[in-house]
C-alpha positions in Angstrom: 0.0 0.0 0.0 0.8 3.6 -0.5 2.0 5.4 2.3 1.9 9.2 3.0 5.1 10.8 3.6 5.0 12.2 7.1 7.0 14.8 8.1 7.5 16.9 12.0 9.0 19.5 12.6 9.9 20.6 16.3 10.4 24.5 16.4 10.3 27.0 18.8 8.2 29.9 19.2 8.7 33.0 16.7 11.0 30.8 15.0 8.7 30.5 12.1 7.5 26.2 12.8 4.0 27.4 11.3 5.5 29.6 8.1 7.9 26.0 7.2 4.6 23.6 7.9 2.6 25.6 5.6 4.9 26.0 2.9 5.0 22.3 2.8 1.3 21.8 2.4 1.2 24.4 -0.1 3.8 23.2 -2.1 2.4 19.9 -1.6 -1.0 20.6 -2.6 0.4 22.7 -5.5 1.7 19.6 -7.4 -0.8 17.3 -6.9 -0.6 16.3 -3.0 -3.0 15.9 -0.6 -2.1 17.2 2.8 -2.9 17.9 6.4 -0.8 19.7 9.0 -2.0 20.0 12.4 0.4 21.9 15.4 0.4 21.0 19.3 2.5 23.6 21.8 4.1 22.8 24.3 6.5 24.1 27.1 9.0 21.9 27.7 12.0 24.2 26.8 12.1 28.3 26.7 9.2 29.6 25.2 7.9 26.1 24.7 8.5 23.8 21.7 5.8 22.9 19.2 5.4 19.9 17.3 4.1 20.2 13.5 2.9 17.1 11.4 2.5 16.9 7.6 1.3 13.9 5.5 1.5 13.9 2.0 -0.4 11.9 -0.1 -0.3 11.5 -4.2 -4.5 12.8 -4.8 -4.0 10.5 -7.9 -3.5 7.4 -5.6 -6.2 8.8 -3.8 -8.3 8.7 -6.5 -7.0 5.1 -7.8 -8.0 3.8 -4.1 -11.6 5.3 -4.6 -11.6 7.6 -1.5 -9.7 9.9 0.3 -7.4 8.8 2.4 -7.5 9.3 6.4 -4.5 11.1 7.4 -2.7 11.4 11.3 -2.6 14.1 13.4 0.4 13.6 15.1 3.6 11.7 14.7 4.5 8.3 16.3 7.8 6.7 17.0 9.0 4.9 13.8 6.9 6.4 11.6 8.3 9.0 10.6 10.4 10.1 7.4 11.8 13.3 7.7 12.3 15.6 11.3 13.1 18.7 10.5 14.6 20.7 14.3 15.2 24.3 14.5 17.8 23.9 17.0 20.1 20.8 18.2 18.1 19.8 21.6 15.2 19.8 19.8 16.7 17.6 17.5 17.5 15.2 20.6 14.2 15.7 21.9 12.8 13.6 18.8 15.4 11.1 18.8 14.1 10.2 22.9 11.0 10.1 21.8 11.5 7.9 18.7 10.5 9.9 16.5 14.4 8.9 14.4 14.8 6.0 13.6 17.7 4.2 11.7 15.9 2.5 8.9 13.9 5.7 7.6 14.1 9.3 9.2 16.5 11.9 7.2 16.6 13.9 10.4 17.6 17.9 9.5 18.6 19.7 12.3 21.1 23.1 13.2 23.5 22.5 15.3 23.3 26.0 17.5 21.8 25.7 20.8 19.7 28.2 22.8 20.0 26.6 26.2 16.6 26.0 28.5 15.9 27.4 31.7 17.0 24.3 33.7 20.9 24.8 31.7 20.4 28.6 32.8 19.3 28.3 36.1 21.8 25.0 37.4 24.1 26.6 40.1 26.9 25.3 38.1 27.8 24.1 34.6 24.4 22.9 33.8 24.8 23.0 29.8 24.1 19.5 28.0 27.1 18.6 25.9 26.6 19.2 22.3 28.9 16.8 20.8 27.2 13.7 22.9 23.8 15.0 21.5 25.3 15.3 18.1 26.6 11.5 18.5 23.1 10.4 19.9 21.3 12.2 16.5 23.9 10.9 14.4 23.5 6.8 15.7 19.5 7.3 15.7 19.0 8.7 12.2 19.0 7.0 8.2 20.9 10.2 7.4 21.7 13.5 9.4 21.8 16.5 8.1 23.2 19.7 10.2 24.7 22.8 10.0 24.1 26.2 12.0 21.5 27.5 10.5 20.6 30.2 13.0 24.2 32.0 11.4 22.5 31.2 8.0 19.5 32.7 9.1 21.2 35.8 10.3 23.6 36.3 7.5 21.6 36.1 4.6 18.8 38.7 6.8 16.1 36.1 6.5 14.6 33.8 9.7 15.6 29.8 10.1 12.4 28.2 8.5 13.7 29.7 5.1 16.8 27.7 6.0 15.3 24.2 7.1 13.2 24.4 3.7 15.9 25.0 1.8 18.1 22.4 3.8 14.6 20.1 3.2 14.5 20.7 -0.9 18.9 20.1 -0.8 18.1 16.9 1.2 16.0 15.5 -2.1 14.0 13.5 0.1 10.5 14.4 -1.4 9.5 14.1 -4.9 10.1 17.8 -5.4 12.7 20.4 -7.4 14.1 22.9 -6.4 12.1 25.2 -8.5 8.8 23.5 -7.1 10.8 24.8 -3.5 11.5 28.0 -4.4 7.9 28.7 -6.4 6.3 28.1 -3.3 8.4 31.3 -1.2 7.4 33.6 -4.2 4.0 32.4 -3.5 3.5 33.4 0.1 4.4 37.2 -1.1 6.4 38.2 2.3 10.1 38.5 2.6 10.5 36.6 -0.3 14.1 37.8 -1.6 15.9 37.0 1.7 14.2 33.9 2.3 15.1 33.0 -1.3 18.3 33.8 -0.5 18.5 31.8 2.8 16.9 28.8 1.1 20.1 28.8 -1.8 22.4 28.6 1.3 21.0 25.9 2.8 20.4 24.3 -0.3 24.0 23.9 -1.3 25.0 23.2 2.2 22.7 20.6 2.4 24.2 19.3 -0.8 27.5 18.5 1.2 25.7 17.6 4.3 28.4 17.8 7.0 29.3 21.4 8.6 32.9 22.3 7.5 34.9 21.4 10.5 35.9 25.3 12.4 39.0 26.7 11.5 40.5 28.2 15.0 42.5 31.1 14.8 45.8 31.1 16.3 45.3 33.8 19.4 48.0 36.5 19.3 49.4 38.2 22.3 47.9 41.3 23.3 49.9 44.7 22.5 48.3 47.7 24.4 48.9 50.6 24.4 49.0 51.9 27.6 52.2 51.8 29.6 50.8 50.4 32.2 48.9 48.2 30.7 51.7 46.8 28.7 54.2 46.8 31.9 51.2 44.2 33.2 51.1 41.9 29.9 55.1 42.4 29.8 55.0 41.0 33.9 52.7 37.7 33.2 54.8 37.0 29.9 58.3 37.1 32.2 57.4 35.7 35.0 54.9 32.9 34.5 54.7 29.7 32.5 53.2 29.7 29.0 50.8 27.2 30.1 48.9 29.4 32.2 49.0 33.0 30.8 46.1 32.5 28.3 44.3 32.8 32.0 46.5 35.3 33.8 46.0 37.9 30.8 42.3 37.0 30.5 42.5 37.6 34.6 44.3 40.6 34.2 41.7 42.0 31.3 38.4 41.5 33.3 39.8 42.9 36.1 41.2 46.3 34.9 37.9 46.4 33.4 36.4 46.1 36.5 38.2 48.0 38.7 41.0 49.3 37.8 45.4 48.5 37.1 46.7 47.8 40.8 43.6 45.4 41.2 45.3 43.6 38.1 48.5 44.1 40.2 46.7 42.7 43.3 45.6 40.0 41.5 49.5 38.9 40.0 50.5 39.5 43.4 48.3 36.5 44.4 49.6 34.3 41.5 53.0 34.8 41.8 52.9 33.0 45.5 50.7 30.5 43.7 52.9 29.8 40.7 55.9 29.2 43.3 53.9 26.5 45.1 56.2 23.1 45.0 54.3 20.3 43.5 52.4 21.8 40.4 55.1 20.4 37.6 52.5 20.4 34.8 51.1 24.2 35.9 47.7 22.8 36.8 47.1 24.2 40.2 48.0 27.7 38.5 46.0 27.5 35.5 42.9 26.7 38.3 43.8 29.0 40.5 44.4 32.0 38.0 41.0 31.3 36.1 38.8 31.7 39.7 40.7 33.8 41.5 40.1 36.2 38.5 36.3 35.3 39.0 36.4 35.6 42.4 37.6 39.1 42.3 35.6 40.5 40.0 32.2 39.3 42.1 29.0 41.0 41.0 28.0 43.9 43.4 26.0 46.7 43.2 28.2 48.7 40.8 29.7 45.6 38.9 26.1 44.9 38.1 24.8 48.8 37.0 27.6 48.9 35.2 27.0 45.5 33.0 23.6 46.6 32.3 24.4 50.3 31.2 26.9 49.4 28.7 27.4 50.1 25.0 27.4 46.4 23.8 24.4 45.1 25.9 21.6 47.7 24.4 23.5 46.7 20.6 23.0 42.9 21.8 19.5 43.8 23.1 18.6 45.5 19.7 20.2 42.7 17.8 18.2 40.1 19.5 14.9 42.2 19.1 15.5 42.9 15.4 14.8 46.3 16.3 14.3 48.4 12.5 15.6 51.6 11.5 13.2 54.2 13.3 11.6 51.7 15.8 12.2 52.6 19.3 13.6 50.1 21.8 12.5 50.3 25.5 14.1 47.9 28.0 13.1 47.8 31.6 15.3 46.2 34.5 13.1 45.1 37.8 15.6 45.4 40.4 15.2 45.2 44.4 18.0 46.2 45.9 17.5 44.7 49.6 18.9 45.7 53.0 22.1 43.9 52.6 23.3 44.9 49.4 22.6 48.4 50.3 24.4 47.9 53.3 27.1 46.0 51.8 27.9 49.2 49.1 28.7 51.2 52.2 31.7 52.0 53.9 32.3 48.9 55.8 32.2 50.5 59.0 29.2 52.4 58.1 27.9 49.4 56.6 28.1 47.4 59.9 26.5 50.0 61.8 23.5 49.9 59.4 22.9 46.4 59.9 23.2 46.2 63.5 21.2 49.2 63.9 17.2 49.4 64.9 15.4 52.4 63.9 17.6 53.6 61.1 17.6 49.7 59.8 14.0 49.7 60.0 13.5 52.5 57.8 15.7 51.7 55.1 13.9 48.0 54.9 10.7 49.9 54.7 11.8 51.5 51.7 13.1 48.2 50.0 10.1 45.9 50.7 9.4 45.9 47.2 11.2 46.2 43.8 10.9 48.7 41.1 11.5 49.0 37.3 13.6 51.0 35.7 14.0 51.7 32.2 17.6 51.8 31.2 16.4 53.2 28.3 15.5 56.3 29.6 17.6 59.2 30.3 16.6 59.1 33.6 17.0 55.3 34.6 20.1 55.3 32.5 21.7 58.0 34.9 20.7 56.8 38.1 22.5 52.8 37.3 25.8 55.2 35.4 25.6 57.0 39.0 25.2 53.6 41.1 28.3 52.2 38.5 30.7 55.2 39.4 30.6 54.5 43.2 33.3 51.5 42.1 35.7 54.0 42.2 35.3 53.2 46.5 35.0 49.5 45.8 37.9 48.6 48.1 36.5 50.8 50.8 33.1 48.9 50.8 31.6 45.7 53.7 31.5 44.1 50.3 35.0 44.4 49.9 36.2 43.2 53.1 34.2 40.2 53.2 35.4 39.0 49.9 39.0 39.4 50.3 38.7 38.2 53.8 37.4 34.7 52.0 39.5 35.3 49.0 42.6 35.2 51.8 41.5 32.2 53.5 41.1 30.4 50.1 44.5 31.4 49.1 46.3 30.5 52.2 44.2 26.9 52.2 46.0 26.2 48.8 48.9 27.2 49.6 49.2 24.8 52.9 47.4 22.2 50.9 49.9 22.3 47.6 52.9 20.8 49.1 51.6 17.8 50.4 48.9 17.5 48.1 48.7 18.6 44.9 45.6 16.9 43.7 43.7 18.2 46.1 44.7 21.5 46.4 43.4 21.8 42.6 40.1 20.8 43.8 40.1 23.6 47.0 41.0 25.9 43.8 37.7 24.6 42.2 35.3 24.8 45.0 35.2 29.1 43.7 32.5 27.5 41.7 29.9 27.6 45.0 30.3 31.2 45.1 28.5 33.0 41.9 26.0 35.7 41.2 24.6 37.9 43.7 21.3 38.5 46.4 19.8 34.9 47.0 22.1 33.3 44.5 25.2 34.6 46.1 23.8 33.8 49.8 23.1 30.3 48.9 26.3 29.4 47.3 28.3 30.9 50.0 26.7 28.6 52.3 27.2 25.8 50.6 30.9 26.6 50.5 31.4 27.4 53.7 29.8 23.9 54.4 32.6 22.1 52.1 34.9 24.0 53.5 34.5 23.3 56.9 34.2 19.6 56.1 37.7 20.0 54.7 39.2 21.7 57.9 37.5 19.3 60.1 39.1 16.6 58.1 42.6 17.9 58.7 43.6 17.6 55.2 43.2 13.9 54.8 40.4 14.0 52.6 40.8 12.5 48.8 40.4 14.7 46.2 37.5 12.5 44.7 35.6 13.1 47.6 36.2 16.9 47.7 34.7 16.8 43.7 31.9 14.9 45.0 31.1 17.1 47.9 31.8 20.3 45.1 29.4 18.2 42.0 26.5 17.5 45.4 26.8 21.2 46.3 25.9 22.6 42.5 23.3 19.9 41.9 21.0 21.1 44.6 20.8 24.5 45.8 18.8 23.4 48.9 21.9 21.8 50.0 20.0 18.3 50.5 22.3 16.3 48.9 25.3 17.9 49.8 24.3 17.1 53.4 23.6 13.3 52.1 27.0 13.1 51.0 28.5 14.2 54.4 26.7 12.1 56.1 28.0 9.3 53.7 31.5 10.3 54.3 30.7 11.0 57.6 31.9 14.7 57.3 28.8 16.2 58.6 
């Protein structure tokens, strides 16, 4: 028996999943097809994933068979012949739910990732790894096809279903030309040239099928300007091994850029005790210690973080990802509430501790920060009050902030360096557990507590734990923010 040729395509919203399904049902119908596509949302991921199914069946076979045929409204696993995904997890979404097999499905997909909220919002790396999904996508599927297609998209000015149609028509997987393809943009009238022009892109890259393999450019060393600058550059390239200065410059970089040269100078200072640590032959211990410590340093407070969202770059990036047009106007609004602590903690430090410890004044500052407020960056107004709040890091080093962090920052420091002579291995891992400590408000409060729990278990252990179980306590410690495991693997080890 005839079969139809069925066909889903798993999109995201504003991505243009409804534009691709009907230009396949028109096209279809256009050359003598019967089809039927049907959509079902969801919100698994982002903005939430929908599902689009097309059948396509030959009307003369309809005719032969003396009826019309009855056609599915959604996909099942194994019966499926082409998957078309707009972006790689999507694409590994169908291959769990079986919707690629290895005996029929051409499976299209672009390899570029927009991550979902549970990647975003893991304490620590939470990212799934490309290349394994990649592998998965490439075992489960007849043929794969895949390139980036959100680049494509951008560079030829069009949107990725233009792309996926074109990489669809390259694929020669339905009994199609290229003309019948490209007829069918002209037809729908809107944004035609571009899309035409994403389409031929796709098209020939689907011709190859594999994405050429990246070229990565060999990284030159940096050649400021500035004297003092350069004296800095000049310092890590004398007096530190090549292995680690890819970190020490990047160190140096984000910190002059977010405070100032003698916190880069501060911040050598710190390495150069590290880098004459006995025991770190192959320069691991340095390369760890130079990539957090720089983090460390440069943790988000008040004015790190008025200062990230006034700058240049983000409203281009913002406007970028809007697609704002020539005469449109872009309005961004930032809900911020600034509690007690923060306020307190962009203070003097002794003035800071005063507030905190205080009644009446205390009171009335909490009153004013029980709840937040918006304000539009965008605006000359909300604009200068966060440049204001960003200048007051000219007093960083003067603030409770300040002399909290490099009070911890200290005790880190001086916990690697009693660790690294006797233990290597595991001073690398003390190096590591910077990770707990990220972000700021609730985010910073939480991972702070967390490592001050590891680190406590590692004093009370005198320095005979292993470095695996270190990791483990570190790996327990980012998987829950609770801190529920972490406690269940103390009480395992009995370090609780």
């Amino acid at each position: 028996m005839t079969q139809p040729i069925k066909i889903a395509i798993l999109a995201m919203g504003g991505e243009g999943g409804g534009v691709l399904a009907d230009w396949i049902v028109d096209m279809g119908e256009a050359n003598g097809y019967l089809a039927q596509t049907t959509s079902v949302p969801g919100v698994a991921q982002r903005t939430g994933a929908t599902i689009y199914y097309v059948e396509l069946y030959p009307e003369a076979q309809a005719e032969a068979d003396g009826g019309r045929p009855v056609l599915a409204l959604m996909p099942l696993p194994g019966d499926v012949d082409v998957v078309l995904a707009s972006e790689l997890m999507e694409a590994g979404r169908a291959v769990q739910r079986g919707l690629v097999t290895r005996d029929r499905t051409t499976l299209i997909a672009s390899t570029h990732r927009v991550y979902s909220i549970a990647e975003k919002s893991a304490l620590g790396d939470g990212r799934v790894d490309s290349s394994e999904l990649l592998k998965h996508a490439e075992r489960a599927a007849q043929r794969f096809i895949r390139f980036d297609m959100a680049q494509a998209a951008e560079a030829s000015g069009s949107v990725i279903s233009a792309v996926l149609f074109g990489a669809l028509a390259g694929a020669g997987v339905l009994p199609f030309g290229r003309a019948q393809f490209e007829a069918t943009i002209e037809r729908g009238g809107v944004g035609v040239k571009p899309s035409l022009r994403a389409f031929g892109g796709a098209f020939a890259r689907a011709q190859g099928e594999l994405e050429p393999a990246a070229v990565v450019p060999e990284v030159a060393a940096p050649q400021p300007r500035h004297p003092a600058v350069r004296a800095l550059v000049e310092r890590v390239q004398r007096d530190f091994p090549a292995s680690a200065r890819h970190f020490l410059l990047e160190g140096v970089r984000r910190l002059i850029d977010y405070q100032d040269l003698d916190y880069a100078g501060l911040y050598l200072d710190r390495l150069s005790v590290v880098a004459a640590l006995p025991g770190d032959d192959e320069g691991r211990l340095l390369r760890e210690t130079a990539r957090h410590l720089a983090l460390w340093m440069s943790y988000e407070d008040t004015a790190r973080v008025a200062a990230l969202k006034t700058r240049a770059t983000r409203f281009e990036r913002v406007r970028g990802e809007a697609r704002v047009q020539d005469g449109q106007v872009l309005a961004i609004n930032e809900y911020m509430h600034p509690r007690l602590q923060e306020i307190c903690e962009t203070l003097p430090a002794g003035v800071g501790r005063w507030l905190m410890a205080s009644r009446l004044p205390r009171r009335v500052v909490e009153h004013f920060t029980q709840k937040g407020r918006v304000v539009q960056t965008s605006s000359l107004r909300g604009y200068l009050m966060l440049r204001t709040v960003a200048a007051c890091k000219r007093w960083r080093r003067s603030t409770l902030r300040y002399a909290e962090e490099n009070r911890r920052i200290e005790e880190w420091l001086a916990r690697i360096a009693e660790t690294a002579p006797h233990h290597p291995a595991l001073a690398v891992e003390v190096a590591q557990c910077q990770r707990l400590v990220k972000g700021y408000s609730d985010t910073h409060e939480r991972g702070l507590r967390n490592y001050d729990t590891v680190m406590a278990a590692v004093q009370r252990a005198g320095g005979a734990i292993a470095p695996a179980t270190l990791r483990e306590l570190r790996d327990a410690a980012l998987a829950d923010e609770h801190g529920h495991k972490l406690q269940a693997v103390l009480a395992r080890h009995a370090l609780a």
